[in-house]
N, C-alpha and C positions, 0 to 999 in steps of 0.2 A: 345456423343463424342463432346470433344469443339474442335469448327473453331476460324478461326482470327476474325469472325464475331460474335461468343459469346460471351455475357457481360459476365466479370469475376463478382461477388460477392462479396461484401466485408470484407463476412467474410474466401474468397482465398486468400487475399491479407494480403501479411506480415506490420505489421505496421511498419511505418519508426521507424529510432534510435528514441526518443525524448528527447532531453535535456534541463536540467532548471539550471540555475544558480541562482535564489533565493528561498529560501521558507519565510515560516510565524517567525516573531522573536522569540524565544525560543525554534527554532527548534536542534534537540541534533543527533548527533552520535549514530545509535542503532547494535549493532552484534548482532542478531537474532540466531547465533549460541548459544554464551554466555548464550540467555535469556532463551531460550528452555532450558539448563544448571542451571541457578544459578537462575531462577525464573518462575521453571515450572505450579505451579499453575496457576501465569498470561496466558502462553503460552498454556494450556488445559483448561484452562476458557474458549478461542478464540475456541477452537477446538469443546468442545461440547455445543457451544453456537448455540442459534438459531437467524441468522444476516441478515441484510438487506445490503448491498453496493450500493449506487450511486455515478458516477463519477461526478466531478464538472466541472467547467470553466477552467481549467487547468488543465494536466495530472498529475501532482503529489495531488493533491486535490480532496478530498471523503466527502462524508455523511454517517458516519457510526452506524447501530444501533446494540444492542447486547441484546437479548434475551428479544426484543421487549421495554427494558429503552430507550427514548429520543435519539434522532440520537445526534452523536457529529460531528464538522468538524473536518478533518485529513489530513493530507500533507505525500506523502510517497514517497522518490527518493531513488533510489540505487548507490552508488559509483561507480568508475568504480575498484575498488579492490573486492568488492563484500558484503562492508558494506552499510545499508541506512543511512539515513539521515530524521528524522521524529518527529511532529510535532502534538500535539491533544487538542480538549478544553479542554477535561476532567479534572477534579477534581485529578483524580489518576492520568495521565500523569504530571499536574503539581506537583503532590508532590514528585513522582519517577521515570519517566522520562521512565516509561514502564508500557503501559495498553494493556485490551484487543483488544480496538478495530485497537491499529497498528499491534498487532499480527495476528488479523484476513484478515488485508491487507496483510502482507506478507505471510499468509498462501494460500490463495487463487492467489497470484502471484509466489507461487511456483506449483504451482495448474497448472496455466495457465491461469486461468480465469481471471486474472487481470496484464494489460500490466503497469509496473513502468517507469517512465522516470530514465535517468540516471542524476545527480548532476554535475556540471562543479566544477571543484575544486576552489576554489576563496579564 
């Protein structure tokens, strides 16, 4: 039974909003609905991938590895309409603007397991 005298947990506790108003430059507009849609390969690459996540120095910023290739850094904020807003070193993110490893961020924050900040509109 908790008292007013029992430490809460941290992981009882809701995390605040977090909001970012910048990310890294060439960071693009992503609908995750669309991609799951129009570039499902990418989006179940992420799925039955075996991945590593660490959070970085900032809430929208990860180290992401995917079935054990070289971790890449990744930026991942959510709109407040309910698109993100995301960002990857990758090779494939530069050339298409959609890889596995932001797919494997939002899949995992649809999850729960990973909290996104929200984007300030700017």
């Amino acid at each position: 039974m908790k008292t007013a005298e029992s430490p809460t947990t941290t992981s009882e506790c809701s995390p605040l909003d977090q909001w970012i108003s910048r990310q890294p430059s060439g960071t693009r507009d992503l609908d995750f609905q669309q991609i799951r849609q129009r570039r499902s390969a990418t989006w179940n690459t992420a799925l039955d991938a075996s991945v590593n996540v660490t959070k970085g120095g900032r809430p929208d910023l990860f180290l992401v590895s995917v079935d054990d290739d070289c971790p890449v850094n990744c930026s991942l904020a959510e709109h407040p309409n309910g698109t993100h807003a995301g960002w990857c070193s990758c090779e494939v993110f530069q050339a298409t603007t959609v890889c596995p490893h932001l797919c494997v961020l939002r899949q995992h924050a649809a999850l729960g397991d990973l909290d996104l900040p929200m984007r300030n509109q700017t």
